[in-house]
VOGU-3710 file (C-alpha; in Angstrom, 3 decimals, decimal comma):
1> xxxxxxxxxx> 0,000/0,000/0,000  1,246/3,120/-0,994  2,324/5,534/2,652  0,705/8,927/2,109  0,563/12,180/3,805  -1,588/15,431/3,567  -0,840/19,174/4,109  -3,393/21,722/4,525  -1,905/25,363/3,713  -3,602/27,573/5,688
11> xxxxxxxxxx> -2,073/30,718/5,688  -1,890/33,551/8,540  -4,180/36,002/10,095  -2,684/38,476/7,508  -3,453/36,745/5,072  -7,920/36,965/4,361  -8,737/40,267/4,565  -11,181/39,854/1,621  -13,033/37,916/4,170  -13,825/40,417/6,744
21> xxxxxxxxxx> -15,852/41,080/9,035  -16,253/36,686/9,376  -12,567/36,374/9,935  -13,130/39,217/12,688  -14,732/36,512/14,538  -12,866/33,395/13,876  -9,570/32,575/11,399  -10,852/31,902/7,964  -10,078/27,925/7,511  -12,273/27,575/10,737
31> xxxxxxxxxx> -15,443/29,983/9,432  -18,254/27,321/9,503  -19,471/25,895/5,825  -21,963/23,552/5,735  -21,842/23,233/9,662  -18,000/22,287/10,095  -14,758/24,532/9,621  -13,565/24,999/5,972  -10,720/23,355/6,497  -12,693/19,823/8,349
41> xxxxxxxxxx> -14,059/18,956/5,021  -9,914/18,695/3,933  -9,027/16,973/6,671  -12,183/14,364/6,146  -11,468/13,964/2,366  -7,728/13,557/3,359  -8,268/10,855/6,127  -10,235/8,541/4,208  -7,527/7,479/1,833  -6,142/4,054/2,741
51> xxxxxxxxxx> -2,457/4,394/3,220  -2,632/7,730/4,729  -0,434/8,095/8,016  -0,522/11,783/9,118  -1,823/15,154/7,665  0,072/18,547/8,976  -1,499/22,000/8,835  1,087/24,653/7,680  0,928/28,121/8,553  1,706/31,672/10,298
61> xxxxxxxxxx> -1,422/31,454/12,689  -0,312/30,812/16,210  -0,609/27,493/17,307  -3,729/28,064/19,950  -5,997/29,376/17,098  -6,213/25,399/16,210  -5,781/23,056/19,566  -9,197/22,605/20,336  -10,256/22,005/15,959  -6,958/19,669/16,143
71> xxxxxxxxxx> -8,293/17,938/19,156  -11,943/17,316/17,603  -10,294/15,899/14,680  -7,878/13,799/16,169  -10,449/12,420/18,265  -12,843/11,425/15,197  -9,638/10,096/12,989  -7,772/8,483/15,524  -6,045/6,317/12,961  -4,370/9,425/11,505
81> xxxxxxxxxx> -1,804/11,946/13,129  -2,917/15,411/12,783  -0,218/18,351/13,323  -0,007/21,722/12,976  3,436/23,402/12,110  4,024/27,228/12,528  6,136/28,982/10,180  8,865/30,992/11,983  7,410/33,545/9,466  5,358/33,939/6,288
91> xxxxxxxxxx> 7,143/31,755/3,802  4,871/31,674/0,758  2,609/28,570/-0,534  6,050/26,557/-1,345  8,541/27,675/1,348  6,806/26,778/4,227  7,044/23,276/2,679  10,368/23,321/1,772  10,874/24,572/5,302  9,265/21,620/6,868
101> xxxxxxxxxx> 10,845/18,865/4,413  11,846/16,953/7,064  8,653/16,522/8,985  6,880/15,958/5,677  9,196/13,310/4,800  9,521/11,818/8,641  8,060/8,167/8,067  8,959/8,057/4,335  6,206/8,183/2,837  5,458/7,818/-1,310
111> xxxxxxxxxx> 3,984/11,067/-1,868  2,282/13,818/-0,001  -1,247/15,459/-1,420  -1,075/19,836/-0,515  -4,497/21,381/-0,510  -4,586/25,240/0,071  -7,634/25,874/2,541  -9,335/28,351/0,797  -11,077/25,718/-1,509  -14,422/24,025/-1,235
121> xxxxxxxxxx> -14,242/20,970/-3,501  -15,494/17,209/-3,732  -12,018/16,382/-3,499  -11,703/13,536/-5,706  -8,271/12,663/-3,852  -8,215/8,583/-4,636  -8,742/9,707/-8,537  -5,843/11,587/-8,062  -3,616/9,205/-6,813  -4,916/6,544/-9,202
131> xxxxxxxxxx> -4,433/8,854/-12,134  -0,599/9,607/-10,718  -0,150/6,268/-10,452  0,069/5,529/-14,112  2,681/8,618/-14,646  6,199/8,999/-13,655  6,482/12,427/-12,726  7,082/14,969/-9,856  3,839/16,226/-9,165  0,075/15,739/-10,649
141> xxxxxxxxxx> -2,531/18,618/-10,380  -6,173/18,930/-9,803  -7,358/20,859/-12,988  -11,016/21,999/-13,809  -12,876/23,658/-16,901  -14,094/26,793/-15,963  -15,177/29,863/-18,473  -12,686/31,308/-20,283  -13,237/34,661/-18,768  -12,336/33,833/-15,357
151> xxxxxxxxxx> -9,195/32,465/-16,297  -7,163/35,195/-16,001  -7,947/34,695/-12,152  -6,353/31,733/-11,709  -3,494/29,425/-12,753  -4,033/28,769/-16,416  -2,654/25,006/-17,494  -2,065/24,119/-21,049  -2,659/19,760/-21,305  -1,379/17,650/-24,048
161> xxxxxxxxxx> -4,974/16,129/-24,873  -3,681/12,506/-25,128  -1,251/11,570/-22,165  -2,910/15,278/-19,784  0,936/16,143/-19,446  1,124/19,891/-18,784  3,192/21,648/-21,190  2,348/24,953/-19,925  1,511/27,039/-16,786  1,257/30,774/-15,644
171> xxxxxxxxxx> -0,070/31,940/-12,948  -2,889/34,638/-13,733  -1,998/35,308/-17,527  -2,829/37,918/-18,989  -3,435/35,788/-22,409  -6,339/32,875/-22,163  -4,539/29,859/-23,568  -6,581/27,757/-22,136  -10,041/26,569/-19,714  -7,982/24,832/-17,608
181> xxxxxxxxxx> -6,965/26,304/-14,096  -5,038/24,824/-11,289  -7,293/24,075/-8,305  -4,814/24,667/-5,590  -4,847/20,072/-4,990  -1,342/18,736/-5,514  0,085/15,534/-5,495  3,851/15,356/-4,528  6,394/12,768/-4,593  10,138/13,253/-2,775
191> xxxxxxxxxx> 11,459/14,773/-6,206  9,567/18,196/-5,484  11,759/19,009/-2,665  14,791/19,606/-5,465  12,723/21,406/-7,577  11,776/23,315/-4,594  15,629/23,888/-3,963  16,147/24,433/-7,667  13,412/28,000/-7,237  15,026/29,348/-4,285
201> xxxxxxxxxx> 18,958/29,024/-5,804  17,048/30,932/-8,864  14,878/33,215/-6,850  18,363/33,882/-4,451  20,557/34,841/-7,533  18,164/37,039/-9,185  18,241/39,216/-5,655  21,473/39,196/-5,046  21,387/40,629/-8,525  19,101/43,013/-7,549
211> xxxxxxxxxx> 21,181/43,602/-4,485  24,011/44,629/-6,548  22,450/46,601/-8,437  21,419/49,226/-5,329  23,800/50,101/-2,625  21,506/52,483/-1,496  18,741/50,065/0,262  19,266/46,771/2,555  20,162/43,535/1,352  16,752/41,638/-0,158
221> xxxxxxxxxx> 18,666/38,277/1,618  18,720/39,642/4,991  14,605/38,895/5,407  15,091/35,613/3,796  13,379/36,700/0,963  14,239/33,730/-0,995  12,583/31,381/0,775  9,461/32,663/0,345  9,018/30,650/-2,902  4,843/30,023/-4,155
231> xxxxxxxxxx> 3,915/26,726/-5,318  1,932/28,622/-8,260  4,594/31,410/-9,462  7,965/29,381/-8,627  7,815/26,141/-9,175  4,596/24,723/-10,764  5,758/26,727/-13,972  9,415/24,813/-13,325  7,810/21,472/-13,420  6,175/22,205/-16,591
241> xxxxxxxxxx> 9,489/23,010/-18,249  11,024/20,084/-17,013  8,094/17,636/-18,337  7,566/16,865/-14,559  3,841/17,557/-13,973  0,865/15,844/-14,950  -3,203/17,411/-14,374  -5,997/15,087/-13,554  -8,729/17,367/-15,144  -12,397/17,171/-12,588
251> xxxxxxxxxx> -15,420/15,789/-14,200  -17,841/18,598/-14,476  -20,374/16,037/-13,446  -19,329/14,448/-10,514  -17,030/17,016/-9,040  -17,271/20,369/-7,880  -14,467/23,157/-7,111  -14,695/26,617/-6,354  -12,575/29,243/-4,615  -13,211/30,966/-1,100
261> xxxxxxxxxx> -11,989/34,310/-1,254  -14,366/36,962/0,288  -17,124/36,082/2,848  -20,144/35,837/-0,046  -18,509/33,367/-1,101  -19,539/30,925/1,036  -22,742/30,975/0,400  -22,919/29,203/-2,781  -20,106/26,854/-1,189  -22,113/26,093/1,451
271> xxxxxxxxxx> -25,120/25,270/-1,063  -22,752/22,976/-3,015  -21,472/21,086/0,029  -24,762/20,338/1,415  -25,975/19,169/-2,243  -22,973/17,063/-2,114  -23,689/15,620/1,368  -27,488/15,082/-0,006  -26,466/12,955/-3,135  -23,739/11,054/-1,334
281> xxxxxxxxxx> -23,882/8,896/2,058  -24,463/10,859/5,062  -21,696/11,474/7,225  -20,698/13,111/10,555  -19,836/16,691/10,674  -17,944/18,030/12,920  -19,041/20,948/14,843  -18,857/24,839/14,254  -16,262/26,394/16,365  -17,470/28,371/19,184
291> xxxxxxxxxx> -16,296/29,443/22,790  -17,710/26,562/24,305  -18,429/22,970/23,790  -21,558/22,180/21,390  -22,732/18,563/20,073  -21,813/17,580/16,562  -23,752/19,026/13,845  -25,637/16,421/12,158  -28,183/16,506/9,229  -31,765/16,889/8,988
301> xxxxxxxxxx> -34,445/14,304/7,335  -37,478/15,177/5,723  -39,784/14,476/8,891  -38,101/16,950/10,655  -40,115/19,732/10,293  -42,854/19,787/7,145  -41,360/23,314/6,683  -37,732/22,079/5,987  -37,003/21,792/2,105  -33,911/19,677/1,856
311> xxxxxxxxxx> -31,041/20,007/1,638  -30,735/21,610/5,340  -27,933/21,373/8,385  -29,665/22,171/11,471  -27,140/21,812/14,458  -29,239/19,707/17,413  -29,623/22,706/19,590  -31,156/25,246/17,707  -34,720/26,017/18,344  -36,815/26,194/15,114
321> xxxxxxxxxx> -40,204/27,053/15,031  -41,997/24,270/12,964  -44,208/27,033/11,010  -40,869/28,438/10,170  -39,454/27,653/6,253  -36,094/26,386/6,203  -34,024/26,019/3,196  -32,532/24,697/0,660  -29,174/25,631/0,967  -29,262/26,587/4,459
331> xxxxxxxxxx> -27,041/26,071/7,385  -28,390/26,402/11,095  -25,642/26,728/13,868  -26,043/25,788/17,863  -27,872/27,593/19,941  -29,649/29,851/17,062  -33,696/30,724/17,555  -35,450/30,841/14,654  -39,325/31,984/15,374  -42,364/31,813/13,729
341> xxxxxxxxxx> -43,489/31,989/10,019  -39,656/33,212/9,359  -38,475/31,976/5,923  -34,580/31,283/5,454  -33,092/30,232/1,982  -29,544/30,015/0,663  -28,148/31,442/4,277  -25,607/30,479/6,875  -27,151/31,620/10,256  -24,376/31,033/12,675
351> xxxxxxxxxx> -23,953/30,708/16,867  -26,668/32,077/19,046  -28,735/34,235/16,417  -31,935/35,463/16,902  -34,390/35,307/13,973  -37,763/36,489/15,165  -41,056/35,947/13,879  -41,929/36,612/10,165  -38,547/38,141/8,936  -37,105/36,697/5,890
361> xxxxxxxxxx> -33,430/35,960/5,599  -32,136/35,303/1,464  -28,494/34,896/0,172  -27,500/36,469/3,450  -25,189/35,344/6,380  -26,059/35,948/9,740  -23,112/36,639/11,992  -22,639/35,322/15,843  -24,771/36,697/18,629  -27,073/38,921/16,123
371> xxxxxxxxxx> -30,195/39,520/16,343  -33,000/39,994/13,840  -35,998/41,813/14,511  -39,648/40,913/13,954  -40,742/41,574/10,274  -37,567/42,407/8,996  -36,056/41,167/5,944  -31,808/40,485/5,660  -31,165/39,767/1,899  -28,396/39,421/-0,775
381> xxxxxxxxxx> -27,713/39,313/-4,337  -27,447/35,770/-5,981  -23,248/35,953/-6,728  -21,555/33,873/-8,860  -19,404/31,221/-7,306  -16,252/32,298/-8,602  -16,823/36,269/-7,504  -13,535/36,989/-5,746  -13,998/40,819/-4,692  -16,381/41,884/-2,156
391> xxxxxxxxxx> -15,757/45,666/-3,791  -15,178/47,392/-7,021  -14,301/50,949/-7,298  -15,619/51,563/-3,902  -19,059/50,174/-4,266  -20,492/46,997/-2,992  -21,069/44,178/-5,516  -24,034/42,567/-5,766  -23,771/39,073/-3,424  -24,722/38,124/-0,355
401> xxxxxxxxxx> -25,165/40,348/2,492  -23,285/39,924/5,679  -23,949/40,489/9,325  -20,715/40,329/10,968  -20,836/39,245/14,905  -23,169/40,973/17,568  -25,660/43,025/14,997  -28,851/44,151/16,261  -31,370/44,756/13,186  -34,479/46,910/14,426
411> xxxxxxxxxx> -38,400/45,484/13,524  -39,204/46,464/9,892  -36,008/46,990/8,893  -34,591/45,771/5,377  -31,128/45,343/5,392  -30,300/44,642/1,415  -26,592/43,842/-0,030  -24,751/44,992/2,800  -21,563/44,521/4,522  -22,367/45,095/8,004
421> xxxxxxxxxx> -19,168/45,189/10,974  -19,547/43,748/14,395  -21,493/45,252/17,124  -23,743/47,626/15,074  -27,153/48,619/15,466  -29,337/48,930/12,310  -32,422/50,811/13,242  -33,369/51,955/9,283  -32,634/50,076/6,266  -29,585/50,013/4,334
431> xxxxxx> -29,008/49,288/0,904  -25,611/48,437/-1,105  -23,305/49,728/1,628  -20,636/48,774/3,886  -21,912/49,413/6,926  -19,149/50,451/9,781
//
């Protein structure tokens, strides 16, 4: 059996700011999506693989922002070691593995899958490996088809149709060549680590260069600049040139990929989880993160309530009025009230919120602790899934609107497209604002 291990890259609290005001309230990979932390559903796609032995989490956060998610998960995969390893500083997507090459490769294992966090995904991880399997190369990426003008977003990869070898890659061109992107899903073996070395002898030289070239300003090598190498810029495009890297392309049918840049974004990942979880066999979710201990979130059934319209998360201890409407595409976290004849579709309503009676909550999410008053009506845009700015030109785009932790919204109040901060109190309507 092939002797596998999993990173999760998951960046540091400077890193997200597109996400505000839900990383205000918890670190990004541990926002809830479909009831667990964005990074669980990694961790449970990760864990199932036979062969795997232990899956590290990489990153600049400090390491008490994930004992009690690494405890949870530890405790539910107990047949897997999960670590988390704190870069001495921000090292980019590829240094901080190159700087932790020898924990990766502790155990010897075959090859090593590195997901970035900010993904939601079906994570067809065994395809993967089968697919590598049959190549002899460095690395194998997760590609998928999206429209040609979103390309320029992403890393664009250029396949030979016949044996999927990638011939080439650039990160965010400014030239479609392609509707392929790079998914931010690698699949390693021990070669990587000298192409790894390979980018930071090139990315060294050309500052020493640079170095040279200006007496007037400190050395570029004295912040260990070179080490801060990224997986997309530095050496993906390296493999490529050497013939070392293969892409398993997604089926558009069976899988699913998006990114998870600002906080709308979740909303149509959370709607694409929970129709994955629907269509595949149930299974346990862990629970949102909160100050204190909750039960494990798991899913509704039809008989719940008459007014639920699948598919729904409802975490056991929310209250739910059975003339409320629920759903789909809705997640309900613990200790959240939801009174009567409200109606709640395509929303995450998260810890301890307060929905009261007939108010109507659409393409929204509701942040911690908030409260919604009686007749009032909370609602967002439709976005698209791939809509990566929460801004543009200093107006709101259309998406969802966002209450961020401890909003009060008055009685017969409609709060539409909005970005609203923590601890505010909305006692008129708003409309396409940031509210702070």
């Amino acid at each position: 059996m092939t002797v596998l291990k999993g990173v999760i890259l998951v960046g540091g609290p400077s890193v997200g700011t597109q996400f505000r005001p839900l990383s205000m309230g918890v670190p990004k990979p541990l926002f809830p999506v479909a009831g667990s932390p964005m990074i669980y559903h990694h961790v449970n796609a990760l864990a199932k693989i036979p062969g795997m032995k232990e899956i590290l989490l990489v990153g600049f956060f400090e390491k008490e922002v994930f004992d009690r998610f690494l405890a949870d998960v530890q405790s539910e995969f107990s047949t897997v070691s999960i670590r988390y390893l704190r870069e001495y500083q921000s090292l980019g997507t590829g240094g901080g593995l190159y700087h932790f090459r020898d924990e990766i490769l502790r155990g010897n294992p075959d090859k090593f899958f590195v997901l970035n966090a900010d993904i939601a995904c079906s994570f067809p991880l065994e395809s993967i490996l089968a697919f590598d399997s049959q190549k002899k190369a460095a690395a194998t990426i997760f590609g998928f088809k999206v429209d040609r003008k979103l390309v320029t977003k992403f890393g664009n990869v250029v396949l030979n149709p016949e044996t999927a070898e990638v011939l080439h890659f650039v990160e965010k061109p400014e030239t479609v060549l392609s509707d392929t992107i790079s998914c931010g899903i690698y699949l390693f073996n021990k070669d990587i680590f000298g192409v790894m070395a390979e980018a930071i002898s090139s990315l060294r030289a050309k500052l020493l260069k640079m170095d040279a070239a200006s007496d007037s300003r400190p050395s570029l090598l004295t912040s260990n600049q070179a080490e801060r190498i990224r997986l997309e810029h530095d050496v993906l495009s390296l493999l490529a040139a050497n013939k070392q890297l293969y892409c398993y392309v997604g089926s558009p049918v069976k899988d699913f990929w998006m990114q998870l840049k600002t906080g709308s974004s979740t909303i149509p990942a959370n709607r694409l989880y929970l129709q994955h979880f629907k269509v595949n066999a149930p299974r346990r979710l862990s629970h949102v993160p909160t100050p204190v201990a909750v039960s494990p979130l798991t899913p509704t059934t039809p008989s719940t309530s008459s007014g639920i319209v699948q598919p729904v998360f409802i975490h056991p201890s929310a209250n739910v009025h059975p003339s409320a409407r629920i759903g789909p595409n809705v997640s309900v976290g613990p200790r959240a009230v939801i009174g009567r004849g409200v109606r709640v579709k395509d929303a995450i309503i998260l810890d301890n919120v307060e929905i009261n009676h007939d108010s109507c909550v659409l393409n929204a999410i509701v942040g911690w602790d908030s409260r919604v008053g009686s007749w009032s009506r909370i609602e967002g845009a439709p976005g698209e899934s791939l809509q990566l700015n929460a801004t543009y030109k200093g107006m709101k785009v259309p998406s969802a609107c966002i209450l961020g932790n401890n909003v009060s919204v008055a009685d017969e109040v409609a709060i539409r497209n909005c970005i609203v901060l923590p601890h505010k109190e909305l006692k008129t309507s708003f409309h396409n604002e940031v509210l702070m």
